[in-house]
Structure formats: C-alpha cells, structure tokens
C-alpha positions in Angstrom: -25.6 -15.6 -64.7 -28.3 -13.7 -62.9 -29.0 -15.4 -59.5 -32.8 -15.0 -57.9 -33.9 -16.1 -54.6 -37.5 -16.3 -54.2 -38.8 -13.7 -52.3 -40.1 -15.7 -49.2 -37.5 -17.4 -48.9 -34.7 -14.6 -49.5 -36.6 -13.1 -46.5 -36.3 -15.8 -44.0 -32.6 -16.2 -44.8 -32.1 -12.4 -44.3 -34.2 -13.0 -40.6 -32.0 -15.7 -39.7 -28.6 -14.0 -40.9 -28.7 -11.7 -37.3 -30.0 -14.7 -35.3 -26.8 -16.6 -36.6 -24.4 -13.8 -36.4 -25.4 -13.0 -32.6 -24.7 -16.5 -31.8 -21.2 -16.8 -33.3 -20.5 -13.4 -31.8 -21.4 -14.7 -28.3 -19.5 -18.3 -29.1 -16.7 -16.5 -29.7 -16.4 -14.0 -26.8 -16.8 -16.4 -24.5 -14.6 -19.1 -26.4 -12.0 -16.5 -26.1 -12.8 -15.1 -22.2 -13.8 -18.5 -20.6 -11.3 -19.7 -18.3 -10.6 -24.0 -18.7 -8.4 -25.5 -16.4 -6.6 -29.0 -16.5 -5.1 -30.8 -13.9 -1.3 -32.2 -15.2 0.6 -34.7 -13.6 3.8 -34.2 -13.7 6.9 -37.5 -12.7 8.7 -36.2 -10.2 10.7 -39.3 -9.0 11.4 -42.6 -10.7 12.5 -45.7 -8.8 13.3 -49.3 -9.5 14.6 -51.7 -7.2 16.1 -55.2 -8.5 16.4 -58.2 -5.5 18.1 -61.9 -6.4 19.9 -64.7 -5.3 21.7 -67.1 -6.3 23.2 -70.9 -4.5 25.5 -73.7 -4.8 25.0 -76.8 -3.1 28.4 -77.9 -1.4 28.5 -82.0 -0.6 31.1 -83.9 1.1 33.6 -85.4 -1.0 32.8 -89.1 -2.5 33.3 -91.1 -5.5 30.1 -90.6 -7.4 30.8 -87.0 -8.1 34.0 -85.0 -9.6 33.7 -82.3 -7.4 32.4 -80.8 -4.3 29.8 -77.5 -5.5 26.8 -78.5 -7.1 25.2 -76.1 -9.7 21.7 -74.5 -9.6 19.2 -76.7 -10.5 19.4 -80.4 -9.8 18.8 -82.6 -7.4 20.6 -83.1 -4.2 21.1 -85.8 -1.7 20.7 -85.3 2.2 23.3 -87.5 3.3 26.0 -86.1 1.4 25.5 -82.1 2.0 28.1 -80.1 4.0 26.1 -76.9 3.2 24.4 -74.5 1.2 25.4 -71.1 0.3 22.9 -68.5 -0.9 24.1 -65.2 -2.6 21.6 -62.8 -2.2 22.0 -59.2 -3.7 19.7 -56.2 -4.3 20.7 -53.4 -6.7 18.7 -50.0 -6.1 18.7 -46.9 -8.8 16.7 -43.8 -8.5 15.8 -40.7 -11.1 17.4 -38.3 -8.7 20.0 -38.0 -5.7 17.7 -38.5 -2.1 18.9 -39.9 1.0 18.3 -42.8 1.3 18.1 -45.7 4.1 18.2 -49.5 3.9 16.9 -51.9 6.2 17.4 -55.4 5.8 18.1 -59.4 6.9 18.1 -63.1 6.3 15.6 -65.1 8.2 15.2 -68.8 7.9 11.6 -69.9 8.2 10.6 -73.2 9.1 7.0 -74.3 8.1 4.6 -77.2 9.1 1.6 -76.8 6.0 -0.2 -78.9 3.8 -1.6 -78.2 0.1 0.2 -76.3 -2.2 0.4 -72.5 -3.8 -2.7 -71.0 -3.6 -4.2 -73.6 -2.0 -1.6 -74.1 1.1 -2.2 -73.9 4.5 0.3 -73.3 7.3 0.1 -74.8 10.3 2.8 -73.6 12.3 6.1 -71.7 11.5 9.2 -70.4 13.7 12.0 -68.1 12.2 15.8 -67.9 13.3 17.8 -64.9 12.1 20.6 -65.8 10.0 22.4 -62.3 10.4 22.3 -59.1 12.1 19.7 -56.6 10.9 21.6 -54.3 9.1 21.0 -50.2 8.4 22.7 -48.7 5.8 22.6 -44.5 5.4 23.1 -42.6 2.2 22.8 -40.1 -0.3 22.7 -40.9 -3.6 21.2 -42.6 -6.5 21.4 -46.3 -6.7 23.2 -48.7 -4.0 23.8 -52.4 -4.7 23.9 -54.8 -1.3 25.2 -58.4 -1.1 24.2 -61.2 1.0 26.3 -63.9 1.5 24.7 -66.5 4.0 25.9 -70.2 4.4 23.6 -73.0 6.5 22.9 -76.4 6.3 19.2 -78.4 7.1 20.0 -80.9 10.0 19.0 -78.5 13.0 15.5 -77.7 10.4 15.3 -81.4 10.1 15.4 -81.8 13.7 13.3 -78.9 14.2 10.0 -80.4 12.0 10.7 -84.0 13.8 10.1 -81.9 17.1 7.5 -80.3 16.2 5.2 -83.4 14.8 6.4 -85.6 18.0 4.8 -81.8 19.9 1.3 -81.4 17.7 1.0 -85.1 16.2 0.0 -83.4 13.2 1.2 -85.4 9.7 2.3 -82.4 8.0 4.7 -81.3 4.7 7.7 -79.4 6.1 9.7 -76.9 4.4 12.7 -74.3 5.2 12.5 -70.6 3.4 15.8 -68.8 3.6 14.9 -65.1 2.6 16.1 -61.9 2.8 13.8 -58.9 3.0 14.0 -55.5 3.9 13.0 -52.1 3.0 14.1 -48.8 0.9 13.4 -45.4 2.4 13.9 -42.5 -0.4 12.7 -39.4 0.9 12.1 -37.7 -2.1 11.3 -33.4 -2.1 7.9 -33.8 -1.6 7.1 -37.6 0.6 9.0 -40.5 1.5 8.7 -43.3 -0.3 8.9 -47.0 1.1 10.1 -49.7 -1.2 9.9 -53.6 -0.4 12.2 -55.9 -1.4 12.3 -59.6 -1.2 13.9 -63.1 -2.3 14.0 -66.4 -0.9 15.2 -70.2 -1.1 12.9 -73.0 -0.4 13.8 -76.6 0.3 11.7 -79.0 1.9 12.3 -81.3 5.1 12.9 -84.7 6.2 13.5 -85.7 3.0 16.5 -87.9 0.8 16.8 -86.3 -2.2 15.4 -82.2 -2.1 15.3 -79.1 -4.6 16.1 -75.9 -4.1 13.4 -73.5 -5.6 13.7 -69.5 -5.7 10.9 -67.1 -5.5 11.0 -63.7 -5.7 13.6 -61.7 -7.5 10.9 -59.5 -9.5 11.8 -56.3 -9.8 10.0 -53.1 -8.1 9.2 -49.9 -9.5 7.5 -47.0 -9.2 7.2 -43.4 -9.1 6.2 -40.4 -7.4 4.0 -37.2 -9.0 3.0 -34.2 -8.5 -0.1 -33.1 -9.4 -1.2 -28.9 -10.0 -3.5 -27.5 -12.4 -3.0 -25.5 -15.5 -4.6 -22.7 -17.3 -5.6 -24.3 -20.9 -5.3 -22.3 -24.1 -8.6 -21.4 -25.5 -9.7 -23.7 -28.6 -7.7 -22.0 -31.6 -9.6 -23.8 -34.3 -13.3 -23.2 -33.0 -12.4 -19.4 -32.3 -10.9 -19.2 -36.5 -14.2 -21.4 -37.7 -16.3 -19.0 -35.8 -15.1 -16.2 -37.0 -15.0 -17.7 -40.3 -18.9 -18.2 -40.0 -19.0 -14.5 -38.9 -17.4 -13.1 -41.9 -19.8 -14.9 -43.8 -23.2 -13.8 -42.3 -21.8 -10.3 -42.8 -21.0 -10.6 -46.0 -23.9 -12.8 -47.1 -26.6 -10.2 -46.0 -25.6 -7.3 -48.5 -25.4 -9.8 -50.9 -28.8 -11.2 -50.7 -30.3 -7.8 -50.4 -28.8 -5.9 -53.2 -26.9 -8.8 -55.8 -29.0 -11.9 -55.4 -32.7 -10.2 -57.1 -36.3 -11.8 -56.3 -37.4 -13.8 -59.5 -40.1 -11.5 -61.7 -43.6 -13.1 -62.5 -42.5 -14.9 -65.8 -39.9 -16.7 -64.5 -42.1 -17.7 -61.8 -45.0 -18.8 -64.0 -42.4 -20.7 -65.8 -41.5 -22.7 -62.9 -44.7 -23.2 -61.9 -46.0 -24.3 -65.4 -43.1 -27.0 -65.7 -43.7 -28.4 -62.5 -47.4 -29.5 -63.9 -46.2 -30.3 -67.0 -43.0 -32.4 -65.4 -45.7 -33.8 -62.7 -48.8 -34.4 -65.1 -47.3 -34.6 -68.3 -48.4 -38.2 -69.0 -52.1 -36.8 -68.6 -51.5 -33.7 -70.6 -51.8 -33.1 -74.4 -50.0 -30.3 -76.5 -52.3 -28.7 -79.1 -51.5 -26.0 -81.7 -54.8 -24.4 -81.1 -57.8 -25.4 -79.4 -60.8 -25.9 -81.8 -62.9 -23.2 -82.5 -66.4 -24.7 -81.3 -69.5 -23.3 -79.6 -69.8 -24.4 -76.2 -73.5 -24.3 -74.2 -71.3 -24.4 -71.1 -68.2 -22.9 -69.4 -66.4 -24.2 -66.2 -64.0 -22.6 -64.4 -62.4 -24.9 -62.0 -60.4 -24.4 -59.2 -57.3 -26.1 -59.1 -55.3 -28.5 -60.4 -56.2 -31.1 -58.9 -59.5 -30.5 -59.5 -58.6 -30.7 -63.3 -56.9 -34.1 -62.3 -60.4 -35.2 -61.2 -62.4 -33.9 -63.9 -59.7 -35.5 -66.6 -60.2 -39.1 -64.9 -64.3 -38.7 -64.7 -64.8 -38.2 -68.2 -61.6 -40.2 -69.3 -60.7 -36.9 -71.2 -57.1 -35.0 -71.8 -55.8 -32.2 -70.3 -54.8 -30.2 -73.1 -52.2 -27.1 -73.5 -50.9 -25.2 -75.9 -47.2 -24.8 -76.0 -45.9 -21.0 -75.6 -42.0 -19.9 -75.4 -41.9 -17.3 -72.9 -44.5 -19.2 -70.2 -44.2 -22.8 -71.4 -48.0 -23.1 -71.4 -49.8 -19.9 -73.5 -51.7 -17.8 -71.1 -51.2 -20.3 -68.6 -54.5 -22.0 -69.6 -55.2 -25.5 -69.3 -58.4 -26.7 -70.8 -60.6 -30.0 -70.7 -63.2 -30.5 -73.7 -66.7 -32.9 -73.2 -68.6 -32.6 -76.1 -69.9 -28.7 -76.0 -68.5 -28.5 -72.8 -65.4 -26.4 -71.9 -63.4 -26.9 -68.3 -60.8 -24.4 -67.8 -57.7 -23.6 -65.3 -55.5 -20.4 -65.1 -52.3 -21.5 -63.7 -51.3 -17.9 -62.9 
C-alpha cells in the first residue's frame, strides 16, 4: 500500500519534527541532570508507657457478708469500712536500651466542686502525700513499678465537714487517690518526657459510696529524625522521552523519502468525491450531455456558486461519470433552455 501525505501538510509535520525533538532533548537532559531532594523521616525511638490500678474494699467483719474484701465494682457502706487498698502499677517498654529515670508518688486530693465532668467546678482542693516521692535510675528497656497504698476516708470526711463549717459553701465533696509521675528516656538525639497517671475517686460524707478509676490509658510515642535525601531521577519519563526521541528521528526520513505527496489524479479524485459525497442529492449522472446549441455560455466560479444557480432555476447539477477522476474532465454543468452554466473542478 502506497502511503501519500499531502504536500502541505507533510511539510508542517517535517517543521514540527525539530521543534519536538529539541524539546524531548532538553526534557531529558535536564530530567536526567536536575537535582530533587526529599526530606525522609526516619523512627528513631519508640516508646509506650502502660499505668493501672487496681482496689479491694476491706470492711469489718459482720453478719451480712461472708467475708471481709469486697471486689471492684459495687457498692460499699461507710460504717462498715476498715480500709481500702489501691494497687497501682505502671509497666514502661522502649525500642532501644536509654537510661532512663522515674519520678513518681501517690497523692490524695480532697475536692470541694460542684457540676460534673466537663462542666465541674472546683472550689477548693488540698493534697496529702501518701508516700515518699520516689526516683528510680536505670538503663534499659522497659521497667514495671508497683504501688501498693492502703487508707481509709474518716480524716477526708472530717476534712470536707471543716472545710464547709470554714467557707459555708454547700458543696459535692470527693477524695482522688492518684499516682503520677514522670519517664525521662534520653534517647541519642533528645530527651524525652513521658507522663503517667491513674487515680481512684470516691466521694465524701456519704453512706453508701463507689469507687470509680480514671486513667490507665496507655502512652505512646516516638521520636524521629529528619535529613534529606537525593531522589532518583524519574526512570519512566527519562525511557518515554527517549522513546518520543527515537521516533521524531526516525519519522523525518520517513516522511521525506517513503511517505510520497499524492499526484494530481488522486487529488482530483478526492476532491471530486467530496462534492459528489456533499452535493450528491442535487447532482445528476448523465451518459453524455445533449448535443444542443447554446446562445449563451457561463462560466461560474465555484461551487457554491453552482449551488445557487441550481436552486434559482430549480435545475440539476449534472456530471458525467469517469473512472480515473470520478467526474469526466472534472466538469459540472447546469442546462436552462439554450443556456449552458459550467464549473471546472480542477
């Protein structure tokens, strides 16, 4: 199959072909040459730190109940409690070995507030240490610390009848036992501070009480180190590119010397099915165009014009079928009476 290109437009293709090849070259080079940098984050240190606590109730021995330790969860009465005891504990584990130091203690808290959660309001509070502020030293890890503290409420219950006989304020009144305390890591490149926290809460002057524990939710974190890194150039533009470049170089020797300009048949052919595909429905295909004498001779000047002519005098456009240029001598003709209207195509 012979492949043609018309002439105009084989030429702009052949000015673009450089254009296109100049900017793939210069996409590439500097593709290739640019230097892109990235910043990476790298972990460096992983930490996670796990407080609790746990409590029985211990009552004084009575009929009503089997024994003396009362479970988590229920409901207690005033009268009969000897004391509670709390269990606190906090486990500690690290990515890597640092020192490490722990600071910690068990304060009891004694609040005068009104409203609840969000919406609560303290009034006045006073702590009393329960322990000694302890400082523990290592290297290593993880660490795990227990807690054990026992207390009862009457000197709390005492404290909160004090203190409204003091302010005359009608307040709630509550006691928070809570250990809290701090984990110093001091990793290769900071030192890292983790809090740690869990408490009991029980409210005052009152029969019957709960115990409720907040807290216990475990920390964690991590430390990281940030630098930035030389990125690879793009692999699959730089191969597409040069894909695109391979093919301008070869396309130009193949549009000048395989890929041939139509001749001026073929182009008259194209041009004369074009009307006949666009205007066929106005068009009529004659053997031979009757041999008359016409007074008068028109040449017109276009197509259109021939459209114009046609629909005026309500006349055909007639042809005569050829093989080699579709319409013979590329001659359309309109016929009024002894008047002849003719268009050259070529």
């Amino acid at each position: 199959m012979k492949l043609t290109l018309h002439k105009k437009t084989k030429k702009f293709i052949l000015a673009i072909l450089p254009i296109l090849l100049l900017f793939t070259g210069i996409q590439t080079y500097s593709t290739v040459t640019e230097e892109k940098t990235a910043t990476e984050e790298t972990v460096i240190f992983e930490y996670s730190c796990q407080p609790s606590v746990k409590y029985t109730v211990n009552i004084r021995p009575n009929e009503l109940y089997p024994g003396t330790v009362l479970e988590e969860g229920g409901y207690y009465s005033k009268l009969l409690l000897e004391h509670i005891q709390a269990d606190f504990a906090v486990e500690y584990q690290g990515s890597d070995t640092t020192p490490i130091k722990i600071q910690y203690q068990v304060l009891a808290t004694v609040n005068g507030y009104q409203g609840q959660d969000a919406g609560k309001n303290i009034y006045w509070t006073k702590s009393f240490p329960l322990n000694e502020e302890k400082t523990v030293e290592i290297e290593g890890d993880s660490w795990r610390g227990e807690e054990e503290i026992n207390f009862t409420l009457g000197d709390y219950d005492a404290l909160a009848v004090r203190a409204k006989e003091i302010t005359g304020m009608k307040v709630s009144n509550e006691v928070i036992v809570e250990l809290s305390g701090t984990i110093t890591a001091q990793t290769a490149t900071e030192e890292v501070t983790i809090p740690f926290s869990s408490n009991l809460q029980i409210p005052l002057l009152e029969d019957v009480f709960q115990v409720t524990k907040t807290g216990g939710e475990p920390v964690q974190g991590s430390v990281t180190e940030t630098e930035e890194i030389i990125v690879p150039f793009d692999r699959t533009k730089v191969s597409l590119l040069i894909v695109l470049m391979l093919l301008c170089i070869a396309a130009i020797p193949v549009l000048k010397f395989v890929i041939k300009e139509p001749d001026e048949l073929t182009l008259l052919r194209k041009k004369n099915n074009g009307i006949i595909k666009n205007y066929g429905s106005r068009m009529v295909a004659m053997q031979e165009i009757p041999d008359l004498e016409y007074s008068r001779y028109y040449q017109v000047y276009s197509m259109k014009d021939m459209i114009k002519i046609a629909d005026e005098m309500q006349k055909p456009i007639i042809y005569i079928p050829d093989e080699n240029m579709v319409v013979r001598n590329n001659e359309l003709f309109i016929i009024s009476e002894n008047s002849l209207y003719r268009w050259n195509s070529a």
